[in-house]
N, C-alpha and C positions, 0 to 999 in steps of 0.2 A: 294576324297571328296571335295565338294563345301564350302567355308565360312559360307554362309547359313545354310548347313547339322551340317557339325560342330558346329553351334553355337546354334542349336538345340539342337541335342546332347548334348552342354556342359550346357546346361540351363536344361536339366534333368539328367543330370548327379549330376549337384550342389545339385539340389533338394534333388536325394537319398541322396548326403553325409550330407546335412542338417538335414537331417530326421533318420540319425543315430549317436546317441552320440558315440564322438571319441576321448575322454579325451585320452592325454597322456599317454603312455601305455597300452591304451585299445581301440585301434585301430583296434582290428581283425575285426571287421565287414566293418568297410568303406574298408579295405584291400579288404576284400572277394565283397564288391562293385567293387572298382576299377577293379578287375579280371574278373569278368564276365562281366563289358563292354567293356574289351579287346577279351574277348573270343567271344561276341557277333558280332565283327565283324573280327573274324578269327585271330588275332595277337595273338600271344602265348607271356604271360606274367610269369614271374619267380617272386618270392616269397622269400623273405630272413623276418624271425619272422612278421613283420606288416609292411615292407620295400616291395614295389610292383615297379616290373621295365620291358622294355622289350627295344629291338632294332629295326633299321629302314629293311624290309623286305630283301634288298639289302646289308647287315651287310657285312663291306669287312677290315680285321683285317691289311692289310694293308695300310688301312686308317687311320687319325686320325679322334677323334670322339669329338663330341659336345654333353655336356650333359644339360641335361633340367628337371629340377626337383622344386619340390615344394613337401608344408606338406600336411597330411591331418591328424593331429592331433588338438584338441582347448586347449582350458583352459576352467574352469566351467564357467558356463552363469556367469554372471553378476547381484546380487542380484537385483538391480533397473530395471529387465527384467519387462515390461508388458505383453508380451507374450510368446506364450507357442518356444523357442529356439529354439526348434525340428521340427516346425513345417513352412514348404517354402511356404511362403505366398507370393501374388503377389501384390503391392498395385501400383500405381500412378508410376509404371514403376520400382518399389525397389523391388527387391527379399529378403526379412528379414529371418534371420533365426541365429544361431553360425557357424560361423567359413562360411558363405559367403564370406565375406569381408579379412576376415584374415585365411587360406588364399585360402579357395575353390574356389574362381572364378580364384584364379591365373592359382590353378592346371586344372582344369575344362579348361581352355584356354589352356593352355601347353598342355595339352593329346590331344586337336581339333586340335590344332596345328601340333604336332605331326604325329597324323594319316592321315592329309594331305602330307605330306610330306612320309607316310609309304610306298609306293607302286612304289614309285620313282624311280627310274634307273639312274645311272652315278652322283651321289652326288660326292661332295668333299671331304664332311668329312660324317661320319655315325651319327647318332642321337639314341641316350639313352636317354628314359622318364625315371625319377625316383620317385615316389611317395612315401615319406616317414617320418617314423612317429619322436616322441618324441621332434619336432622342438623344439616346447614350452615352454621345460624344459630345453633343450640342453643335455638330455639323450645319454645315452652312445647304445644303440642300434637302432639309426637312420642311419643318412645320413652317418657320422665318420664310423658307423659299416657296413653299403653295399659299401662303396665306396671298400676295400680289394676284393668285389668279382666282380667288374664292370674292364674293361679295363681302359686302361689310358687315363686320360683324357685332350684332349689341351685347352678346355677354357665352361665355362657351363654360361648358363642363368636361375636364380632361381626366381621364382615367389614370391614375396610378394609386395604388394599392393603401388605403389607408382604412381598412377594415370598416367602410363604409360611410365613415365619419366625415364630419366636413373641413376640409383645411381650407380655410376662408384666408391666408395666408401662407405663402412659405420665402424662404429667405433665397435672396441672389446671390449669386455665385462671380469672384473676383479671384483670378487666377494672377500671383505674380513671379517674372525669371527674375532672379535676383542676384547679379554679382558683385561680390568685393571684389576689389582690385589691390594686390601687394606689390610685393618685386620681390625677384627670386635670388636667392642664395643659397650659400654653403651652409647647411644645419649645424657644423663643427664650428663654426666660426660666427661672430656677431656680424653675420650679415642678412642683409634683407630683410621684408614686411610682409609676413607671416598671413598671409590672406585669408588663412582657417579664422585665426583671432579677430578679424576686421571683423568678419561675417560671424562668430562667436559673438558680440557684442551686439550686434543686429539681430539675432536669434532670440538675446536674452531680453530684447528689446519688443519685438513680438509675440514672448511667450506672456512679459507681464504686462503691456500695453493692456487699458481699458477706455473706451470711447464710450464718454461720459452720457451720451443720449440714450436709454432704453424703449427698447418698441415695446407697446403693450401687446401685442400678438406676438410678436418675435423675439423680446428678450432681447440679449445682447448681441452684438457684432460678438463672431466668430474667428480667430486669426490662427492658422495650425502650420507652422513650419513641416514640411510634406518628404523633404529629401534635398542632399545635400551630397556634392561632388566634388574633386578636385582630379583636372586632369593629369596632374602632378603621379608619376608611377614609381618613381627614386625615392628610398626612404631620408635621403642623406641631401635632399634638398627643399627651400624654404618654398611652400607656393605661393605661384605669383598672382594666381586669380582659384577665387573656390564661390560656388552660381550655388544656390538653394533656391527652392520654390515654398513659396506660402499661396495657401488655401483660407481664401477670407470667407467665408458666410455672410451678407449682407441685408440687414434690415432695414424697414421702410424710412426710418431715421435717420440713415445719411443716402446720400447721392454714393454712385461710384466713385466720381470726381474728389468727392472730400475725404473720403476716407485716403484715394491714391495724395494728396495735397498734406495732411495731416502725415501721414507713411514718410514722405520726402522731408518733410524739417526732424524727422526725429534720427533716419537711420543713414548709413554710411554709404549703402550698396547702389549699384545702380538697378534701376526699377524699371521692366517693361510689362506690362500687362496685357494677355496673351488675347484678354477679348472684356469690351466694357459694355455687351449684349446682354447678360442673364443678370436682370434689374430682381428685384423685389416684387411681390404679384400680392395685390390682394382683393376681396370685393368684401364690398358693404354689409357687416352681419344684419342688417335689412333686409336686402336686396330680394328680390320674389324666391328666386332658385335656393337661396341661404334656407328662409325663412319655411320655404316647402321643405329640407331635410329636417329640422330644427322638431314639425311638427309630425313627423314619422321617426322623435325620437334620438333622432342623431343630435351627436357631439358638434362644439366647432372646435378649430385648435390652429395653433400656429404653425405649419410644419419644417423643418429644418433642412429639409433636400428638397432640391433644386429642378424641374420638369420643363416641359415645352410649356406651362402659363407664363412664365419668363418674358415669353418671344410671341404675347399677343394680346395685341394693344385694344383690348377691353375687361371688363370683370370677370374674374376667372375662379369656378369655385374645383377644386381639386377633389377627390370624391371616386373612391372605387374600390373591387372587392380584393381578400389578399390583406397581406401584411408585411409594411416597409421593412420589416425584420429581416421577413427572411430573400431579401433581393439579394444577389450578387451571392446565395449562400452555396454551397456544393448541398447535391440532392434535394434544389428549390422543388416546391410545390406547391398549389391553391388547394384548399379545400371543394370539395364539388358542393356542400353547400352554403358556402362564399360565394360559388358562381350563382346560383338559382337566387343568394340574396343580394348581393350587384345588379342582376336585372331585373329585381321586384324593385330595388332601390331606385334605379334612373327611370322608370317606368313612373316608381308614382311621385315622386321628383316632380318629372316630366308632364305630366298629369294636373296637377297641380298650377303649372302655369302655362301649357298651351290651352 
């Protein structure tokens, strides 16, 4: 396949998965998309629940392998939508729709990519596309759950939107439920332990906490108090328990572990953390795949949100067309020459070191 052909292709390819809602977990259709324009041009594509994958024609198990993967799961449109999400409009060169930007044109370039590269003979290493779901929530039946059935992997390039630069790093992600615990009384009267205040002082404890280790790609630990309840509905009583969640950002400088250890001797609340999966991801500004963007010009950077390289356990360089801006925005969109320069980008990437 030609650049051109591909990048056809992947501009209507975009379109079907725009045109079909693919909320997390309910992926089966853009799946059953992806599969039939694998099938349409002869590649035999494998199927794990809404996880869609296949290998480069030449598949040689003696090889190591290069995997290439991205979502095609969204999150719900964005209430501030003026148009209809579903629908792949083409305006003044913007392809608009959900989950263009975030992250179908990644994947839509990765598969073009790919099936350039399909028909090849004498590679270095083998190539696995893997298109797979529940990114968005960091669900446990995505990329974590196909990787057990994919061969091993020496180093992948995942697509999400970084206007083609290379995030040779981004930060892990540490979610925690957090409850004070008071005792309840009468507001009129000096009674009871005021569980807003417990939890107010654990608050002002994570807004000004600084852990003292900085990553040179990653900059600082991130700590953002996210939302804050009490099931308390009487104005005229004291609450006896009030839960707030904090959103850590986590860089390659601490463990999970230490950061939740350090959290426990400073604050009151009790602490459960909802999942200690989405680590820190980064690969060596060395490394071949780094070094081939490096020399077509590209940036490297640290990046601050959080992807399926989290949840796969080799070097991961992050890398694709779009812009993290505008994900999750009402009336998302990729540029169409974003997409043609995403699949010139993974091509000679790719080029470079098969």
């Amino acid at each position: 396949m030609s650049i051109d052909i591909s990048y056809s292709d992947a501009v209507e390819l975009l379109k079907q998965l725009i045109a079909t809602p693919s909320f997390s977990k309910e992926e089966d259709k853009t799946a059953a998309n992806i599969e039939q324009f694998f099938k349409a041009r002869n590649i035999l594509a494998n199927r794990l629940l809404n996880n869609v994958w296949a290998v480069n024609k030449y598949f040689d198990q003696s090889k190591p392998t290069i995997l290439l993967n991205s979502h095609h799961d969204t999150v719900k449109p964005n209430p501030q939508y003026s148009r209809d999400p579903f629908a792949p409009v083409v305006e003044d060169g913007k392809l608009f729709g959900l989950g263009s930007n975030d992250a179908g044109g990644c994947l839509a370039s990765l598969i073009a990519a790919f099936c350039h590269f399909y028909e090849k003979e004498d590679l270095k290493y083998n190539l696995i596309i893997a298109a797979t779901a529940e990114e968005e929530i960091s669900g446990a039946n995505g990329i974590g759950f196909l990787l057990a059935s994919l061969p091993a992997i020496e180093f992948a390039i995942v697509g999400e939107p970084t206007l083609t630069n290379l995030a040779i790093a981004e930060k892990g992600l540490l979610v925690l439920d957090c409850v004070a615990q008071g005792k309840a009384g009468h507001a009129a009267r000096e009674e009871g332990v005021n569980a807003i205040y417990k939890a107010m002082q654990d608050i002002e404890w994570f807004k000004t906490y600084r852990f003292p280790k900085i990553s040179e790609t990653l900059g600082a630990i991130k700590m953002s108090v996210t939302s804050i309840n009490t099931e308390n509905k009487a104005h005229n009583m004291v609450p006896a328990v009030c839960s707030f969640v904090v959103d850590i950002r986590v860089t390659d400088a601490y463990a999970h572990e230490e950061i939740l250890e350090t959290i426990k001797q400073h604050v009151q609340s009790d602490l459960q953390p909802r999942s200690m999966r989405l680590r820190s991801s980064k690969i060596d500004k060395d490394h071949p795949l780094v070094q081939a963007g490096i020399k077509l010009g590209k940036k490297t950077y640290g990046s601050p949100t959080t992807s399926d390289a989290a949840l796969i356990n080799a070097p991961v360089l992050k890398c694709g067309p779009g812009d993290s801006a505008r994900s999750h925005t009402a009336d998302e969109f990729i540029y169409l020459d974003e997409l043609k320069e995403g699949i010139e980008t993974y091509i000679n990437i790719l080029q470079q070191v098969l």
